[in-house]
C-alpha positions, 0 to 999 in steps of 0.5 A, a space after each residue: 510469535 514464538 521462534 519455532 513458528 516464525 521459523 516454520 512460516 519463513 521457511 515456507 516462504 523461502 520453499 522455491 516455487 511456492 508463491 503466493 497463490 500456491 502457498 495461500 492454496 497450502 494453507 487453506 488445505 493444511 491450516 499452517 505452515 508446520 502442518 504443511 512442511 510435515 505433509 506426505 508427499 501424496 497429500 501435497 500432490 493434492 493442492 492444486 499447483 503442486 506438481 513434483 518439483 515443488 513437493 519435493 522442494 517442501 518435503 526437503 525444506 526441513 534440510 536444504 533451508 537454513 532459516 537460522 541463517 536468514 533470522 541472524 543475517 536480519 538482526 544483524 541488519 535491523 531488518 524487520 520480520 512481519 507475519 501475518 499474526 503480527 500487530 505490527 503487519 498492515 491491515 490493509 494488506 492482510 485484507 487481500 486474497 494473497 496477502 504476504 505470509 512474510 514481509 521483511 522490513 527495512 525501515 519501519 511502518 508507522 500507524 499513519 501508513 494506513 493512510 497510503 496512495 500508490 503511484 506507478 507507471 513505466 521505466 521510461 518515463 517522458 519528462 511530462 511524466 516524470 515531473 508528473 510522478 513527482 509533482 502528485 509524490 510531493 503535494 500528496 505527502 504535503 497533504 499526510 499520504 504515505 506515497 507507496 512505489 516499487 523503487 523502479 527507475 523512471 515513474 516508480 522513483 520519480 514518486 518516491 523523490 518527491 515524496 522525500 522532498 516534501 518530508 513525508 513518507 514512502 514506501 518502496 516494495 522490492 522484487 528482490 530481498 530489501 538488501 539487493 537493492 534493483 536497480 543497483 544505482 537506486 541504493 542511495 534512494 533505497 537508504 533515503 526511503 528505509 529512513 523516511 518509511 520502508 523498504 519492503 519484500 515479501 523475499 528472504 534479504 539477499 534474494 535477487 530480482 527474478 523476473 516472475 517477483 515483478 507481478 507478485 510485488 504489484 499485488 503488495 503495492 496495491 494492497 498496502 494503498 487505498 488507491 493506485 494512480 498510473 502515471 504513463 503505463 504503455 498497453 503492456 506495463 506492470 503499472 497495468 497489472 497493479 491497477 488490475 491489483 487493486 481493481 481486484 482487491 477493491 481499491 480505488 484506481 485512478 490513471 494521469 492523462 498524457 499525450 494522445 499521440 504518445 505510447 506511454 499514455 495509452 494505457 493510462 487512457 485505457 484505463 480512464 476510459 474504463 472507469 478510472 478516475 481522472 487525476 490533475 491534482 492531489 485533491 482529485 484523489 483525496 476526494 475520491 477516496 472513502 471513508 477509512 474502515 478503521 481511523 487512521 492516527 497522524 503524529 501530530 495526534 489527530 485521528 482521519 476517519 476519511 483521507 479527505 479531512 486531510 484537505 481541511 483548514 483549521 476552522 473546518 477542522 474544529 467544526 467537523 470535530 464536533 459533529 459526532 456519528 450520531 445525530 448533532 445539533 447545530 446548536 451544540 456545534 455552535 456552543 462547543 467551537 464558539 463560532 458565529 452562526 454564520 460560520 458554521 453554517 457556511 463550515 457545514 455546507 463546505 464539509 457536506 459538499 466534500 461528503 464528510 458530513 450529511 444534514 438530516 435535518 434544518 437543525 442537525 448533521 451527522 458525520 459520514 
């Protein structure tokens, strides 16, 4: 993107009081941010949201923001700058109703973070929850999920931790910008995370945690994720409003089961209760999951077009990566693995109950 439209989009972003939905409002009226920053101050009372305050705020942008500012501070830290015209910018999150119009990046997304999970849940975690949180971060790590949080204390960095203790990766989006860290004694963690994965804010870098910034990062927790597991969540809890996140921008949401006679777990039963899907282990979410719209590539070069590839041994592996999209014979399969016929029947009837392959007939399969 040239430099006067990066600079024309952050400093939109950075307008006080246009959030998500009003600036999304903005630019459905306007069509971009420098047509919305040059507007007449009666054409902005137009966009529902924009009330005085606010207007003022865009017609005086042009002097009272010092983008400049912001893009040196970010070079100077090595802080990515993400728009929505960038390749770079997740295309799950692009998807949503609101997506960010800015993410600022410490760290760095990767191609395999396409294949990510949320895991979420209250600040005051019981120790069953927290060991929980962990147990899920690591074994879904361990299977090449990106574990995607919000760095909070209790649930939030439970799943981060043990994300990072099984070697994968993690994904933490702040409320504040990504160089004020809250809470202030996760700085450490924070560093752990932005070189295992990334710290993410849809606020300028030095920006602190406003209350109402809590809410509006849910939507970017769900949004970067296939799914959202709610690990302990009271009746009122933010880890409420991200599984309505991703109920709303049609992700899966999946809720832990807690004690019955305890507070934190009556809103994960709510939600089970609601229909979401009731989770033990790793495998209950990857085998819940459907295929990916666009396939997904791992470091270790091998492309998942369904995150339930990532439960299968190396021989299913090799019989599932001969089977097309299209009609296959079983002949063919048999010829290109060099497997007995016994094996790769016995594969085939494994790779349909785990709904990655259909038979349409005696002799032939086709890939889900």
């Amino acid at each position: 993107m040239p430099e006067s439209d990066l600079t024309q989009t952050l400093r939109l972003s950075m307008v006080p009081g246009v959030g998500p939905r009003i600036r999304q409002a903005l630019l459905e009226r306007f069509a971009s941010p420098e047509a919305v920053l040059r507007a007449a101050p009666s054409e902005l009372r137009e966009v529902p949201g924009v009330g005085p305050k606010i207007m003022k705020s865009i017609v005086s942008a042009a002097d009272e923001i010092d983008v400049d500012r912001e893009i040196t501070i970010c070079r100077e830290h090595g802080i990515g700058i993400l728009t929505e015209s960038d390749e770079a910018y997740p295309r799950l999150l692009r998807e949503i109703h609101d997506p960010p119009g800015v993410l600022f990046v410490r760290g760095e997304f990767k191609s395999q973070d396409a294949l990510a999970i949320a895991i979420v849940g209250t600040r005051h975690g019981t120790r069953y929850g927290l060991d929980q949180a962990e147990r899920l971060g690591a074994s879904l790590a361990r299977a090449g999920l990106t574990v995607v949080s919000g760095l909070a204390r209790g649930i939030d960095a439970a799943a981060h931790r043990g994300a990072l203790s099984a070697g994968g990766r993690t994904l933490a989006v702040l409320a504040s910008g990504v160089l004020n860290v809250y809470p202030p004694e996760h700085e450490k963690l924070a560093a752990q995370v932005s070189a295992n994965g990334a710290l993410l804010s849809e606020s300028p870098s030095n920006v602190e945690p406003l209350g109402g910034m809590f809410p509006q990062r849910n939507r970017i927790i769900s949004g970067l994720s296939l799914g959202v597991i709610v690990v302990e969540a009271p009746e009122r809890s933010g880890a409420l409003i991200t599984a309505r996140h991703a109920m709303e921008q049609g992700r899966e949401v999946f809720a832990v089961p807690g004690r019955v006679d305890h507070r934190t777990a009556r809103g994960c039963h709510r939600l089970i209760r609601d229909g979401a899907k009731l989770v033990e282990t790793a495998d209950d979410v990857l085998e819940e999951l459907g295929p990916l719209v666009e396939a997904a590539p791992r470091d270790d070069g091998q492309v998942i077009h369904h995150p339930a590839e990532l439960t299968l041994n190396e021989l299913e592996q090799k019989v599932l990566a001969a089977i097309d999209s299209d009609s296959t014979p079983i002949d063919r399969i048999i010829a290109e693995t060099g497997l007995p016929v016994p094996r790769v029947l016995s594969t085939i009837s494994v790779l349909e109950m785990r709904h990655l392959v259909r038979r349409l007939s005696g002799s032939t399969v086709v890939r889900k």
